[in-house]
N, C-alpha and C positions, 0 to 999 in steps of 0.2 A: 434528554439525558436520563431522566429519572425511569421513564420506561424501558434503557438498556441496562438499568442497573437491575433489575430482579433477578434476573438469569442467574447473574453474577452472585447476586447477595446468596440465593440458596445456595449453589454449589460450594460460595467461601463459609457460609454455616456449616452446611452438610460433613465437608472434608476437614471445617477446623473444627470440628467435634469429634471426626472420628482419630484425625492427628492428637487431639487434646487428651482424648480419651489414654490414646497409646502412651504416650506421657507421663501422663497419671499414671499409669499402670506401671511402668517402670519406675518410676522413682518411691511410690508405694510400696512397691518391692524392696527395691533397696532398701528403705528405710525399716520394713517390716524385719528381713534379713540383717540388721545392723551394719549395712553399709553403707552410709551415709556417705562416710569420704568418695564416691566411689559415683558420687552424683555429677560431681564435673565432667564424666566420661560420659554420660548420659547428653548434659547440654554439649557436649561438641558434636557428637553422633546429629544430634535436633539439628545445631549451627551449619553442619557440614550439610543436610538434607535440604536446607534452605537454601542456603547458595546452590547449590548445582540445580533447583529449580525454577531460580532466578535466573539462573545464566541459561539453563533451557529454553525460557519465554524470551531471553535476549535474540539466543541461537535462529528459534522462529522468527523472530520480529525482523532481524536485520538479512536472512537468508531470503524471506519473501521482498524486500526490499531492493533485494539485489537484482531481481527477475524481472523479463519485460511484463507489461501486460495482461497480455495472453496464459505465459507462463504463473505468475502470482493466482489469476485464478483458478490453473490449476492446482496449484499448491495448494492454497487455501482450502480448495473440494476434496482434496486429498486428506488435509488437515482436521477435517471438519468429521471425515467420515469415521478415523481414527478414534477422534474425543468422542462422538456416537459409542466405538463400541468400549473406549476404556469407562463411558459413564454407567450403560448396560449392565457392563462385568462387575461395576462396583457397588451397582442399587442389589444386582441381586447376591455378591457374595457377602453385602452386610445383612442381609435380608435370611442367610442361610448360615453365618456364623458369627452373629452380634450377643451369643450366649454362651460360645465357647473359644472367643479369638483373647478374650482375658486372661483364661487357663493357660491357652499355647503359650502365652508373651511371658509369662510367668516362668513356664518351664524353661524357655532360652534365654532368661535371664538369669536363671539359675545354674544355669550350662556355662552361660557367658563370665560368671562370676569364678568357677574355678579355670578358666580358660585367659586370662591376663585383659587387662584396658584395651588392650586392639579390637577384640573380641568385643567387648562390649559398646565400646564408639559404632563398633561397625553394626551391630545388633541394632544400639536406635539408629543408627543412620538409615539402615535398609528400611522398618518398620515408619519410620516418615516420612522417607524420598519416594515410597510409592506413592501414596498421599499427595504430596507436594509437584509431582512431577504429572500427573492427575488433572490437580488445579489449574495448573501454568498449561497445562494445552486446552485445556474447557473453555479456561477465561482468552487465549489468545483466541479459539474459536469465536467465542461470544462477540469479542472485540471486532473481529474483521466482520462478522455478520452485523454490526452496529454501525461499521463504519468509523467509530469516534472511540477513543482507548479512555475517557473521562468517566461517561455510566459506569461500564460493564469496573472500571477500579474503584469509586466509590461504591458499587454495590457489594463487591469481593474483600473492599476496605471492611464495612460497616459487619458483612457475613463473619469473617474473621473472629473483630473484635467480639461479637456477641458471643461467637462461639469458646472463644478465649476466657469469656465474663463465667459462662456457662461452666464449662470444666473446674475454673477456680472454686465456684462455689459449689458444684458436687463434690470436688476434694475436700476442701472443707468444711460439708455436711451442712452450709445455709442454705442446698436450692436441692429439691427433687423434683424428678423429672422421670417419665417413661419414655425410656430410650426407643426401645422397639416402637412404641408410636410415633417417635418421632420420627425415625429413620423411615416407618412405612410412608408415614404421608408426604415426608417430601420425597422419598423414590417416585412416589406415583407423582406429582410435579414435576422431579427431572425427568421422566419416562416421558410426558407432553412436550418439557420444552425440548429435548432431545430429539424428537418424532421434527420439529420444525427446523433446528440446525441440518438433521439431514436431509431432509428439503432442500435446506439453501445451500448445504455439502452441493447436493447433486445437480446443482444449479451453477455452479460454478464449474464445476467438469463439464457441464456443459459450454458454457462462455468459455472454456480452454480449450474446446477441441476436444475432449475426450470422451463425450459421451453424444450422442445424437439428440435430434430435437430439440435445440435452443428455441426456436421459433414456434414449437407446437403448443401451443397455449391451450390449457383444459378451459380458461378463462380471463377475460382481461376487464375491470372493472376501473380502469385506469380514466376512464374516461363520467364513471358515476361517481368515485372518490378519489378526495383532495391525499393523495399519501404526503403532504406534509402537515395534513391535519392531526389534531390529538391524538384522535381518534384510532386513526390508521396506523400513526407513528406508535401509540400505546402497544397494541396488538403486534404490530411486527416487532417490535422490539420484544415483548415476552413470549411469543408464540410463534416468529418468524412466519406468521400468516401475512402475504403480498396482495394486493388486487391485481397482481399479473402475476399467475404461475401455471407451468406447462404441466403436461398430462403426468410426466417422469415424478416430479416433486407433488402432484397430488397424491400419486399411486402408490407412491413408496412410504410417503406421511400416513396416510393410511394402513395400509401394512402394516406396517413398524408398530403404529398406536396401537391398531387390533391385536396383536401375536404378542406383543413386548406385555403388555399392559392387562391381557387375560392370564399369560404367565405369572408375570406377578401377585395378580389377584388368587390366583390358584396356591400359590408359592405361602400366601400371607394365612391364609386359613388352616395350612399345614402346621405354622406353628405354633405349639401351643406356648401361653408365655402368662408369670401374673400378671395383675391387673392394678395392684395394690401400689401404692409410691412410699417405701416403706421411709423411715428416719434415717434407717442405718441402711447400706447399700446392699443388692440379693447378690449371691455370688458370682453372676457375671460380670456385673459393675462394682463388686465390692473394692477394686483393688483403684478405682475412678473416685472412690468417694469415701477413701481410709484416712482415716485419722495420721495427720504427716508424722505422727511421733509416738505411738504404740508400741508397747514391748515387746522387744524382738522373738519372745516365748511365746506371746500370746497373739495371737490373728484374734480378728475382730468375730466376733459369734457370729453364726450363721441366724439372720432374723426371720422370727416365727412366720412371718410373709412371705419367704423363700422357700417353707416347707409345706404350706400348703399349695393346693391347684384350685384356686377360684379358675372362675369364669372368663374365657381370653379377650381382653380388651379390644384386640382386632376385631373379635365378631361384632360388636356393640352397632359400628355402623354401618354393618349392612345386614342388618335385624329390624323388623318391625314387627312390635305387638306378637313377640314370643315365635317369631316364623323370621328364616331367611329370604331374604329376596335370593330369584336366579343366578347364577354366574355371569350370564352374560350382562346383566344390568350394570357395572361399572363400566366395562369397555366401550359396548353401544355411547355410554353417555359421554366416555372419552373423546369419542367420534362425533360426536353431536355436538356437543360444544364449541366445538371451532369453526363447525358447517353455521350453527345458532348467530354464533357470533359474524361471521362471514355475511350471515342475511341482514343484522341488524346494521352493519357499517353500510351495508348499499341503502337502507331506508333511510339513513342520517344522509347517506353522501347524497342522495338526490335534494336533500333540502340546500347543499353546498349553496355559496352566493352567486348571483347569476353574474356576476363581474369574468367568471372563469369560465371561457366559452369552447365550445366542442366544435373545431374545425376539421371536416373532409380535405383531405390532400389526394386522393386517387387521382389520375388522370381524367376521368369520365365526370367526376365531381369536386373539380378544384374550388377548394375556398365555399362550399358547401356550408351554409352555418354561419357565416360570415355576414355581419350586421357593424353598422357603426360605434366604433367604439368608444367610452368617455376618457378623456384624456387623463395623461396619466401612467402609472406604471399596471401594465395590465399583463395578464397571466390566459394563455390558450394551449386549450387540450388539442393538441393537431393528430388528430387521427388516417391512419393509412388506412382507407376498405378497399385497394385494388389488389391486385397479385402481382406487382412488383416492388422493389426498394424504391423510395423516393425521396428527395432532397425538398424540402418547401423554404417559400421563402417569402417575408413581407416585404412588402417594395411601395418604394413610390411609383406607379403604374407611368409616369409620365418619366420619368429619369432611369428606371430600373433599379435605384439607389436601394440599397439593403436598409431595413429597420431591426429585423433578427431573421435566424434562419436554423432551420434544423434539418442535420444529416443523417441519411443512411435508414428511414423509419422504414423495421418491416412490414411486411403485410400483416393487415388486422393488429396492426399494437398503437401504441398510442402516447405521444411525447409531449414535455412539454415547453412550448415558448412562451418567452418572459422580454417584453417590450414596451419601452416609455413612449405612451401615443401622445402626440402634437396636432396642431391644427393642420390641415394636410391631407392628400387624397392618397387611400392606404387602396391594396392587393394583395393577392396570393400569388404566388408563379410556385406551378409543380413539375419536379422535373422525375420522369422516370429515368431506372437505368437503365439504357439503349432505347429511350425514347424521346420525343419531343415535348419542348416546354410546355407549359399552358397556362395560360393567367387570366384569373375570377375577373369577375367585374369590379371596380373600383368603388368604394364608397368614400365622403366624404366626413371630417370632422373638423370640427368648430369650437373654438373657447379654448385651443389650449396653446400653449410655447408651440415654440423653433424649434423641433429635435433634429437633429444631423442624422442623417445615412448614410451611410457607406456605400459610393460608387461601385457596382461591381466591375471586378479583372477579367477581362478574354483572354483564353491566348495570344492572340493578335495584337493585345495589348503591349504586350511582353517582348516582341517579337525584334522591335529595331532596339531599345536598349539590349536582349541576348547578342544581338547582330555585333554592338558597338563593345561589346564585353570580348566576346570570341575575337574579335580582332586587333583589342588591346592584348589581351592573353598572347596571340600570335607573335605581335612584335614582341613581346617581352622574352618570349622562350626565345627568340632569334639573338636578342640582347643575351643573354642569361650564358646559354651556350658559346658564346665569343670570352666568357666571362670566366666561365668552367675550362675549357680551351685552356686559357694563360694559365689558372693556378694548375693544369695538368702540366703546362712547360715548367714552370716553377719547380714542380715538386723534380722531373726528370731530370732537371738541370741543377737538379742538389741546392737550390737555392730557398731554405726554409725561411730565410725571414721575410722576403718578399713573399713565398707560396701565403704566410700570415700575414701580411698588407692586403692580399688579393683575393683572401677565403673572403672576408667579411663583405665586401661589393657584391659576390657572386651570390653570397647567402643575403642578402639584404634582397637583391633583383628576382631572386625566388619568392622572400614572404612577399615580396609587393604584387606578383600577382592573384594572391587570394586564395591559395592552395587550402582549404578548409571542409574537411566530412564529405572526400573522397572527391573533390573536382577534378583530379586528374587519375583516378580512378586507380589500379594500381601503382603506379611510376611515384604518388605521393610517398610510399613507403618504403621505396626504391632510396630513391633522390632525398629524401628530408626524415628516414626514419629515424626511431631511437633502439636504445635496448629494452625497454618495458616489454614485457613479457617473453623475451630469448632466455634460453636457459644460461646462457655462457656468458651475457652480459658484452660488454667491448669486445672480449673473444671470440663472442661467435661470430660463424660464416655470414649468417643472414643480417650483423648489421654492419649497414650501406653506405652511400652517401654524404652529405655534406659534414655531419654529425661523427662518422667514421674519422676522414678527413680532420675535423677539427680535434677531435680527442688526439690525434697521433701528431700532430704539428702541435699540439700544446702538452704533450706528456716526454717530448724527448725521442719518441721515433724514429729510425730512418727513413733518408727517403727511401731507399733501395725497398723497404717495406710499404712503405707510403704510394707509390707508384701506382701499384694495381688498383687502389681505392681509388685515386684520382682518375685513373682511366677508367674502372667501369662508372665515377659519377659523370664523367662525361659522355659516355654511347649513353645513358641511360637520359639524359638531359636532351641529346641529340634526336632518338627514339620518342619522346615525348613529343619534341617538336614537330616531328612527320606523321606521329598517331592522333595528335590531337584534332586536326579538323577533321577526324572521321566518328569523335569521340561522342556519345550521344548526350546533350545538355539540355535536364526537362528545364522548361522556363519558367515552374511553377519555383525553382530551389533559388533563383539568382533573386529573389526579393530576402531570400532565408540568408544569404550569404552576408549582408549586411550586418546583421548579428552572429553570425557564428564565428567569422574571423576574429573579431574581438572577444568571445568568448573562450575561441582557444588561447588567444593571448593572455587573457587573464591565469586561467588552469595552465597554462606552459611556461610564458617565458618569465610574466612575475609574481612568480613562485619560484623560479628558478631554479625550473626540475629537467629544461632541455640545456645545461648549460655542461661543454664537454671541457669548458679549459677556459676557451675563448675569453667569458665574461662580458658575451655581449648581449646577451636577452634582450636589456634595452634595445639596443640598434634596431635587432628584428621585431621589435614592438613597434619601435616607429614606420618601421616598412609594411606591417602588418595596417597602421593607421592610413596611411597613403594608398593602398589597396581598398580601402575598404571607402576612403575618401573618391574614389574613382568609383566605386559603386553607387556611391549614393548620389554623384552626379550624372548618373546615366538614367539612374529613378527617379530623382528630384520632382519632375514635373508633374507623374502619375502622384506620385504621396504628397504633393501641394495639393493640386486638385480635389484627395480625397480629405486633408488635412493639415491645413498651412501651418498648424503650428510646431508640428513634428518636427522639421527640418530646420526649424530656428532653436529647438530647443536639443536638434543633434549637434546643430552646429556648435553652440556655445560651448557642450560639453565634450567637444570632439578637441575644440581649441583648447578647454584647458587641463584636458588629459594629455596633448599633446607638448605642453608647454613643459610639466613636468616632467614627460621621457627624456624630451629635447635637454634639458637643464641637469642631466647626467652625462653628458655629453663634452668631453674634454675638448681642447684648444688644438690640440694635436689629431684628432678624428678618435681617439678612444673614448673608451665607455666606462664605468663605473657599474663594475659587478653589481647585481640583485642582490647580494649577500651582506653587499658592503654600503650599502644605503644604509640610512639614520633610521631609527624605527621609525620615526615621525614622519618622514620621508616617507619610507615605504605604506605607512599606512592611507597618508594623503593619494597616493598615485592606485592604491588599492582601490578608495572610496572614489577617485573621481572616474575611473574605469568601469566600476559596478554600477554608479551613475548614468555613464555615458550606455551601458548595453542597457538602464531601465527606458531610456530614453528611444533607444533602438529597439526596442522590442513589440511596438505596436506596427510597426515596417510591413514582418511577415502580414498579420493578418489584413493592413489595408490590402494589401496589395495581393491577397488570394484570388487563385481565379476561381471564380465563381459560374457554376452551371446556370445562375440567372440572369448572366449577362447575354 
């Protein structure tokens, strides 16, 4: 944590000094000016800067949230490359007018004062919202490169306040400070950690697609150091230096350091600036550190330190013994230091504990490296040296049973598995993609627990429950369809309170057979869509189905309207029935179906956001239960096998989420609105459903099929 907070803390110094500064300078003004009254329009301008850079880091935070995967990394490199160059523009335009941005603020608040309060909210508002809006994407940078939003705000927290501490007492004339030095040396600090976000900027456009070379590694040291060591973690976190970075993020780290960083050096000797720290402020900072209550006739004297031109403070350290060093000596050394550094973590990492071993997964050298191991929770570097993707995987060599397993390693990288070893004879099995398995030689271990494996899944596996699923599915759309049928005669025959006796059968007979993230492919959207995202809502063309139908039989519709919905939900019901044995069902999804069905019940019907009149959510919850109750007795046997306790502890929870639907359930076959439950009620049947999917959710992975079967 503490190594993602530096980044953070400079930049919260950096920008709350130069925001504090701005501050000060305005309200010194006013006060100078005899407008005191006139300072509330100052803090709203600051208050209003704040919020909209608040709500900017919101804006970020919940927008990359919304994105898949794929997408978030792009965003983020996109993100990253941005706060690169607003940090750029901002080391060097304080760097180029940190002696005369006091004057300007001065004169447009002097503008602003005969110009009415709009004018002057809006004045500080602009002069800190660039500031603030600066920060909030640096630090959401920082953040996502950290991975953990805790550092990178305790560091931004801490930067702040100091900064905060800082301007109060320049105002009030207890602390002096040389601004220009400070603002050099930490530009040259954020110039470093800068150089290393856009590394990992362009590392992430890579991971999204948008830039080439994810896989070309300038170097991978993944396999000499522990990156959750101190050591490593330190370093990446203030210098965004990886033991695994490709040629793109060397090259460009580089660059960046060298061009940015001799610029600046070049930039710093240009200025000439004093040296002195006077009592009273020189006139660029004088309006940072005026007396809050001086009269309005008199400005504070210009001090004898400001008139003279000593000796520039910047040159001091890079002078030896009355000579300058080169130009180029800061840059080189810019670049040296992180290569320095980079050499000394590979001399620490090789002394890493020998507990963390380096296994070969290529095809040609399965389980290479591979020694018996002491029980225990143990940690392996499984390294790829072939030229293809490969899946590895620990097993028990005599059952194939999984112990852990790692996906997808590219060539020449290097990942890591993390496995509780037990007494028991351990393996590798590698599997290339579009090639054949291969499995190390087995060794054996002694002195420790029973750990459990995981049976791996074949297709083959899968193959007579898919069998016994498709052909419950079949009868049921044959059911379904007889069902849809009557409420189409219903609705023709003008007869609406039966077509409502006969909606809810026909919708019950649908959620039962498990229609859940696209099992029947489009007809799901057809047959059981809603309005969520139509623009027209109930009006529009495009919504369909059982849901159309219910809306208009409980809102007072006609039939002579009602007709056409009824008839195309039944060709659509009919259609489903003749398309579906052609329909293609991978049998890796019918173990995931187990948990998804209940997961839509939870998000749809109690919540009770598919609900068009009817008031029956319940009902199709219970149908949604009995569906998924047939699933899991066609798996039962594989998820005993792999884990007997699973199915006792779905069961238990399946009965008494079910006992609560059921107990909304009237004498007469109605239901008890989702709306119209007790809170107490509704919270129980909430908590025992959330329950019942924690329970469901280890399903998928026993029952993954697995490439080491």
């Amino acid at each position: 944590m503490w190594d993602n907070a530096l980044p953070s803390f400079l930049i919260g110094l950096r920008e709350g000094l130069e925001a504090g500064l701005i501050i000060s300078v305005l309200v010194a003004t006013l006060v100078r000016s005899g407008h005191r009254s006139r300072l509330p329009h100052v803090w709203t301008g600051v208050a209003a800067a704040i919020g909209v850079s608040m709500g900017f880091g919101a804006v970020l935070t919940f927008t990359s949230a919304g994105l898949s995967g794929q997408a978030q990394e792009a965003f983020g490199g996109v993100l990253s490359v941005v706060a690169v160059a607003f940090v750029t523009a901002m080391v060097f335009w304080m760097r180029r007018s940190a002696r005369s941005f006091s004057g300007e603020l001065k004169e447009k608040v002097s503008a602003a004062l005969g110009m009415g309060a709009g004018v002057l909210i809006v004045t500080s508002f602009l002069a800190v919202g660039r500031e603030g809006l600066e920060t909030a994407l640096f630090l959401w940078t920082t953040g996502q490169t950290a991975g953990d939003s805790t550092g990178p705000l305790i560091g931004a927290g801490a930067g702040l306040f100091l900064a905060a501490a800082a301007c109060w007492g320049l105002y009030r004339r207890v602390l002096h400070l040389n601004l220009t030095r400070f603002f050099t040396i930490t530009g040259a600090a954020l110039i470093v950690i800068a150089a290393g976000v856009l590394g990992y900027g362009l590392h992430d456009l890579q991971e999204g697609g948008l830039l080439p070379g994810s896989t070309a590694y300038a170097f991978d040291l993944s396999a000499s150091i522990d990156s959750g060591s101190w050591y490593a973690t330190l370093v990446s976190g203030t210098l965004n230096l990886t033991p695994q970075m490709t040629w793109l993020q060397i090259m460009v780290y580089a660059a960046y350091l060298a061009v940015v960083m001799t610029l600046f050096v070049r930039g710093v000797r240009a200025v000439q600036v004093p040296a002195a720290t006077p009592p009273t402020p020189a006139p660029e900072h004088a309006a940072a550190q005026a007396d809050p209550e001086p009269a309005p006739a008199q400005p504070a004297p210009e001090p004898a330190s400001a008139q003279s031109a000593p000796e520039p403070a910047m040159r001091r350290p890079v002078e030896a013994a009355g000579r300058r060093l080169p130009r180029w000596v800061v840059p080189v050394a810019a670049l040296a230091a992180p290569a320095l550094l980079a050499g000394v973590l590979v001399a620490v990492g090789d002394r890493k504990p020998t507990s963390v071993a380096t296994i070969t997964v290529s095809p040609a050298d399965c389980g290479r490296g591979f020694t018996a191991p002491r029980p225990g929770r143990r940690s392996f570097q499984v390294r790829n040296t072939g030229r293809s993707t490969v899946e590895a995987y620990l097993i028990n060599p005599a059952t194939a049973a999984v112990y852990g397993e790692v996906e997808g390693i590219a060539p020449g990288t290097t990942r890591a598995l993390i496995a509780t070893i037990g007494s028991g004879s351990y393996a590798w099995r590698c599997v290339p993609t579009g090639g054949k398995a291969v499995t190390s030689a087995a060794v054996r271990v002694t002195g420790g627990g029973a750990e459990r494996a995981v049976l791996p899944v074949a297709e083959k596996d899968l193959a007579a429950p898919l069998a016994s699923y498709r052909a419950y599915v079949q009868k049921g759309l044959a059911g379904l369809l007889t069902r849809t049928r009557t409420l189409q005669r219903d609705i023709e025959a003008k007869k609406l309170d039966r077509a409502r006796r006969d909606w809810l059968p026909a919708h019950e007979a649908y959620a039962a057979l498990g229609a859940a993230y696209g099992t029947f492919e489009d007809f799901d959207a057809k047959i059981n869509g809603t309005t969520a995202g139509l623009p027209n809502g109930v009006k529009d063309s495009g919504f369909t189905g059982f849901h159309r139908v219910e809306y208009g039989l409980w809102h007072g519709e006609s039939a002579a309207s009602l007709a056409k919905a009824a008839r195309q939900l039944t060709a659509d019901v009919a259609a489903l029935e003749k398309d579906f044995p052609q329909q293609d069902f991978d049998p890796a999804d019918l173990p995931l179906r187990t948990h998804e069905i209940l997961e839509g019940t939870l998000q749809q019907e109690l919540t009770g956001a598919t609900d068009y009149g009817s008031g029956t959510n319940l009902a199709t919850a219970e149908a949604n239960i009995k569906g998924t109750r047939v699933l899991l007795g066609l798996l039962r046997p594989l998820i005993e096998q792999r884990n007997p306790k699973v199915p006792t502890a779905v069961d238990s929870w399946l009965q008494r989420t079910e006992r609560l639907v059921l107990a909304a359930r009237h004498q007469d076959g109605g239901w008890t609105p989702v709306d119209s439950l007790p809170a107490a009620t509704r919270q129980r049947l909430n908590g025992a459903m959330s329950q019942l999917l924690e329970e469901l959710a280890p399903i998928p992975d026993l029952l993954e099929i697995r490439k080491s079967a």
